[in-house]
Short mmCIF file of the C-alpha atoms (twelve columns), coordinates in Angstrom:
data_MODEL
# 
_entry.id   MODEL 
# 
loop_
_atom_site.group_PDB 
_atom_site.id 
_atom_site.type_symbol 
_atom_site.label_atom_id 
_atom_site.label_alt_id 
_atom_site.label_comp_id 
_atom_site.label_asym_id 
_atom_site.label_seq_id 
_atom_site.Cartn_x 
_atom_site.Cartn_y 
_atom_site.Cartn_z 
_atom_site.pdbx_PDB_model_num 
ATOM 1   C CA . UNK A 1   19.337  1.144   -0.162  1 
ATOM 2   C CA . UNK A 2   17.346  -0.491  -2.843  1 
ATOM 3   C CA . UNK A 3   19.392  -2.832  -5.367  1 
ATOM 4   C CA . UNK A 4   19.948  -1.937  -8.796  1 
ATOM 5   C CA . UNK A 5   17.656  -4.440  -9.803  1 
ATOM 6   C CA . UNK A 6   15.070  -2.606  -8.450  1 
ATOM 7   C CA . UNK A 7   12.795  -0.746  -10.954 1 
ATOM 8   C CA . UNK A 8   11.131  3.048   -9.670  1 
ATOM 9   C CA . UNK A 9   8.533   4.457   -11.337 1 
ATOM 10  C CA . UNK A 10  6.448   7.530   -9.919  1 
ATOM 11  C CA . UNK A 11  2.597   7.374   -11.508 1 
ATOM 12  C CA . UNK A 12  0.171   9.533   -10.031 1 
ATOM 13  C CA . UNK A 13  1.398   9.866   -6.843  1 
ATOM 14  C CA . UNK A 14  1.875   6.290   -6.017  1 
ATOM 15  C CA . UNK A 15  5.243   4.171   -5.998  1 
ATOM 16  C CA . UNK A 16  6.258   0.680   -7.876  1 
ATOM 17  C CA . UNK A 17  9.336   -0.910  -7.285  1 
ATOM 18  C CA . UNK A 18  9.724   -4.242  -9.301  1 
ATOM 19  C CA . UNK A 19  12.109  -6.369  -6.638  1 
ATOM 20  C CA . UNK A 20  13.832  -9.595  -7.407  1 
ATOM 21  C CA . UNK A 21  11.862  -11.333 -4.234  1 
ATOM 22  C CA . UNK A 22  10.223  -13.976 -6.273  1 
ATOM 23  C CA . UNK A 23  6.264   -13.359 -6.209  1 
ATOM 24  C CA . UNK A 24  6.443   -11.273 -3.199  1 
ATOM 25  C CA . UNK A 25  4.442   -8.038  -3.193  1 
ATOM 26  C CA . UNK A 26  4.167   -5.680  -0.120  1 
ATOM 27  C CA . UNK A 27  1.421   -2.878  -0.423  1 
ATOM 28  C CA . UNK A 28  0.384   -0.557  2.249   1 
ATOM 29  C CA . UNK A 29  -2.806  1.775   0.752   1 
ATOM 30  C CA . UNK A 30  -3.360  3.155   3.707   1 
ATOM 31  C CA . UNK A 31  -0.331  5.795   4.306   1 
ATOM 32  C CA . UNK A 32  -2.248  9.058   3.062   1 
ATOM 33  C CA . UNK A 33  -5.841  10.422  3.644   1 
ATOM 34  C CA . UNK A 34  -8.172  8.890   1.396   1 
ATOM 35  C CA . UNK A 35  -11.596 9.305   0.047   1 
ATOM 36  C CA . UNK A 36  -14.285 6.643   0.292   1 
ATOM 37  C CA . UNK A 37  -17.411 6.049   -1.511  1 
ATOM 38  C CA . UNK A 38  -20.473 6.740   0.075   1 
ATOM 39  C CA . UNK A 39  -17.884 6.667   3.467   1 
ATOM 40  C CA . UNK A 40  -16.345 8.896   5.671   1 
ATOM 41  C CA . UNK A 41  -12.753 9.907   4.746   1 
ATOM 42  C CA . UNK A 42  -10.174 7.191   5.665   1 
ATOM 43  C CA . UNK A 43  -7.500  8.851   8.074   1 
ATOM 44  C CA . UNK A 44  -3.500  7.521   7.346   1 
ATOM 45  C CA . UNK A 45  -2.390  4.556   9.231   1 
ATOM 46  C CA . UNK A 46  0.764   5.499   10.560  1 
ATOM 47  C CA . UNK A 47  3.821   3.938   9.730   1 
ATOM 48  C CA . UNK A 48  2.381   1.358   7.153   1 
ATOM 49  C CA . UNK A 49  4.459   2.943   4.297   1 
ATOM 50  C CA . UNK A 50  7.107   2.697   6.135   1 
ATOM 51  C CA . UNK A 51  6.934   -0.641  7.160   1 
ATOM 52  C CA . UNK A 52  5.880   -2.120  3.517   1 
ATOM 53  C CA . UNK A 53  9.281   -0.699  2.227   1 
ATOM 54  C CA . UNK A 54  11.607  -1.908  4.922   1 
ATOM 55  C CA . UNK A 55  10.086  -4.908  4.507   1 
ATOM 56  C CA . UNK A 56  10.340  -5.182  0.997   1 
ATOM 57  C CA . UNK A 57  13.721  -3.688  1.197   1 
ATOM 58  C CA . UNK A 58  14.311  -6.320  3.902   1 
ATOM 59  C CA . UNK A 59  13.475  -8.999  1.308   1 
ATOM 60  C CA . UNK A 60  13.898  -7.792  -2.192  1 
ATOM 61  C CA . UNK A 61  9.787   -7.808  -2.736  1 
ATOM 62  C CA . UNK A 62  7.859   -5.960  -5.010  1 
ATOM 63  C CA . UNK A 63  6.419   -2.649  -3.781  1 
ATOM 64  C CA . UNK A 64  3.522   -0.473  -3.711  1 
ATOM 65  C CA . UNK A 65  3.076   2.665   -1.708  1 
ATOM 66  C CA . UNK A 66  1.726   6.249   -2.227  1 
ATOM 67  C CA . UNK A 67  5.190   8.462   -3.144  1 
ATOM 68  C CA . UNK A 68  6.672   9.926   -0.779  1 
ATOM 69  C CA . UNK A 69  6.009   13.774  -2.557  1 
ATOM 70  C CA . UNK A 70  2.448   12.217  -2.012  1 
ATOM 71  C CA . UNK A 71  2.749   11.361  1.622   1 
ATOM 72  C CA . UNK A 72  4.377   14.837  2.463   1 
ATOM 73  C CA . UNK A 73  1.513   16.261  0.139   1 
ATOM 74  C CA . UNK A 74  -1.461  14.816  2.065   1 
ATOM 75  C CA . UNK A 75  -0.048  15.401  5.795   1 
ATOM 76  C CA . UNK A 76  0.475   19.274  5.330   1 
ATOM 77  C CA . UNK A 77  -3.018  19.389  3.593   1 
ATOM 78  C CA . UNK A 78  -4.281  17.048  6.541   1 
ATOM 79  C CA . UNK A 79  -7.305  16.146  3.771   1 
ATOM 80  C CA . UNK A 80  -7.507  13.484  1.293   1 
ATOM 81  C CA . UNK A 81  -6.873  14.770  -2.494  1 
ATOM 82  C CA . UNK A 82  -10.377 13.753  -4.183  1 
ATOM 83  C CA . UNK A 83  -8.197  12.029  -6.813  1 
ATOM 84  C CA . UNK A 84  -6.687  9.227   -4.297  1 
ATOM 85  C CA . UNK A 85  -9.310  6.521   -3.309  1 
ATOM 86  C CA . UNK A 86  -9.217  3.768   -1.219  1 
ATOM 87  C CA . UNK A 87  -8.702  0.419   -3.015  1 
ATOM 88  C CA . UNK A 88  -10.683 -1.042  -0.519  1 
ATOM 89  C CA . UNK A 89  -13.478 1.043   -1.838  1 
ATOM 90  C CA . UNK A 90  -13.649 0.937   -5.610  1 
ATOM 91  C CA . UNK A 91  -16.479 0.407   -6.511  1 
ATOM 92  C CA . UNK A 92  -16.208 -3.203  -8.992  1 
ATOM 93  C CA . UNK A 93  -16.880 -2.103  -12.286 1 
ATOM 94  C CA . UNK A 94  -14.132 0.924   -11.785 1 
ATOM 95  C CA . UNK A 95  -11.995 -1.398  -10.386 1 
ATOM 96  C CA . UNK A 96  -9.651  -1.990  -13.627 1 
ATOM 97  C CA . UNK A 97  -8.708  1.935   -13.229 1 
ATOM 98  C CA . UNK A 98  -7.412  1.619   -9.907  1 
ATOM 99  C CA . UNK A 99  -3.548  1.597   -10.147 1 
ATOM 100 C CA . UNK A 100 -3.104  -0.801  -6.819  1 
ATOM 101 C CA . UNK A 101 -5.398  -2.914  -8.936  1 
ATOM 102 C CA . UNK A 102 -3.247  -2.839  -11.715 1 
ATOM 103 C CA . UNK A 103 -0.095  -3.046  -9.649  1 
ATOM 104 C CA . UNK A 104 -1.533  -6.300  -8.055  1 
ATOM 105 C CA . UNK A 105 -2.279  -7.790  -11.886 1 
ATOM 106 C CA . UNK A 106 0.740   -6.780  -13.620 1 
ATOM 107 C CA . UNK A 107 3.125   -8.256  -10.720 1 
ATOM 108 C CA . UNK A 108 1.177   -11.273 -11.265 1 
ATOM 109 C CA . UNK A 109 1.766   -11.625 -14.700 1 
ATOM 110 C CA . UNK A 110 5.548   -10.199 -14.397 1 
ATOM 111 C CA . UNK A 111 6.388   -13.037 -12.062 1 
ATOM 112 C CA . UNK A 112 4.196   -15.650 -13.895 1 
ATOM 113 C CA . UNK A 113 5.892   -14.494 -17.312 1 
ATOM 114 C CA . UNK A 114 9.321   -15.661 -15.830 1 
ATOM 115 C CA . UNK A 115 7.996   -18.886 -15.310 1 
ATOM 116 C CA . UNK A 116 6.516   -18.026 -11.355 1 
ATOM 117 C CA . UNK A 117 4.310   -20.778 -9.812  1 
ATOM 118 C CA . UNK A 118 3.278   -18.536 -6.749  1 
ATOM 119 C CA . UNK A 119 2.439   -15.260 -5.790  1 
ATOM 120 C CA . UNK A 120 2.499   -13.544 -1.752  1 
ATOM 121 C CA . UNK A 121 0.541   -10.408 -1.229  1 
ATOM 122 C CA . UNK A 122 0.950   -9.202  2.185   1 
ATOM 123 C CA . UNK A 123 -1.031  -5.793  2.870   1 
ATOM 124 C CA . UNK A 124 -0.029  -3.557  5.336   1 
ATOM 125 C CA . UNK A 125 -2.551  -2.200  7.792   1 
ATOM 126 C CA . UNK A 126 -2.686  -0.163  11.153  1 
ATOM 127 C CA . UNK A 127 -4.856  1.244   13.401  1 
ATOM 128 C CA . UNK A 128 -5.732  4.257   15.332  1 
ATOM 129 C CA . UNK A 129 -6.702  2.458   18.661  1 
ATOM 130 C CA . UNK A 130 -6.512  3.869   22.045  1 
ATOM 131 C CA . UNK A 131 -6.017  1.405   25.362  1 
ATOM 132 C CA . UNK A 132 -8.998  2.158   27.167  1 
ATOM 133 C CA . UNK A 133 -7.827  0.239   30.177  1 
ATOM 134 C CA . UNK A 134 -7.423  -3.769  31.909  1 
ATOM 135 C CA . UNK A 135 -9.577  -6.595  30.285  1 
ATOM 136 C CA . UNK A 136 -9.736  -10.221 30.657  1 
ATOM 137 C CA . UNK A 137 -6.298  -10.579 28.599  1 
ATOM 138 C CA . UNK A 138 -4.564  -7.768  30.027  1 
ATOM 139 C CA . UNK A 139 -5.588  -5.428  27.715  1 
ATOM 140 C CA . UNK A 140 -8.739  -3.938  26.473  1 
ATOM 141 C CA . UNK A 141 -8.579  -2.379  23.150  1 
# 
């Protein structure tokens, strides 16, 4: 369970939860079907949500994940929501309306405004790979 330092707030489908972890920030974009410009759909990378919050639980970080109403949302639609982009995608002049955007800048001014010398983004990924079968290193992927 999350401290009671921990700040929740649900905006547009997405989760922020303000830990006391220093400059730490854990974000995992990924965890919900997603829509790309001028790219195919992305598909969710499994277990990254989960993993960004048991880390940041794990360490009292900062947050950011799609909510979990959001999650349940997208895999019983199996379709991205044409409102939920992928960060990785936004285009650079719409970047200052993309709320992991804004996440990212207002933790770093949070922690900074507290007197914070440093801040640690780590951003959860996965992957969808099959093993295809033996290669040099034991494993082909």
């Amino acid at each position: 369970m999350l401290s009671e330092r921990v700040m929740v707030r649900l905006l547009r489908g997405w989760t922020v939860q303000c830990g006391d972890g220093g400059g730490m920030l854990i974000t995992a974009p990924h965890g919900i079907w997603l829509q790309r410009a001028n790219h195919p759909v992305h598909k969710p990378e499994v277990f990254t949500s989960f993993l960004a919050i048991s880390i940041a639980e794990s360490q009292g970080a900062s947050l950011c994940v799609w909510s979990n109403d959001e999650r349940v949302k997208n895999e019983f639609r199996c379709r991205a929501d044409t409102a939920n982009t992928d960060p990785n995608y936004s285009p650079g002049e719409t970047l200052g309306e993309s709320p992991w955007f804004r996440a990212l800048s207002r933790h770093a001014r949070r922690f900074e405004s507290v007197g914070g010398t440093g801040v640690v983004h780590y951003d959860i990924h996965g992957r969808r790979d099959v093993m295809t079968g033996e290669g040099a290193d034991g494993l082909e992927w």
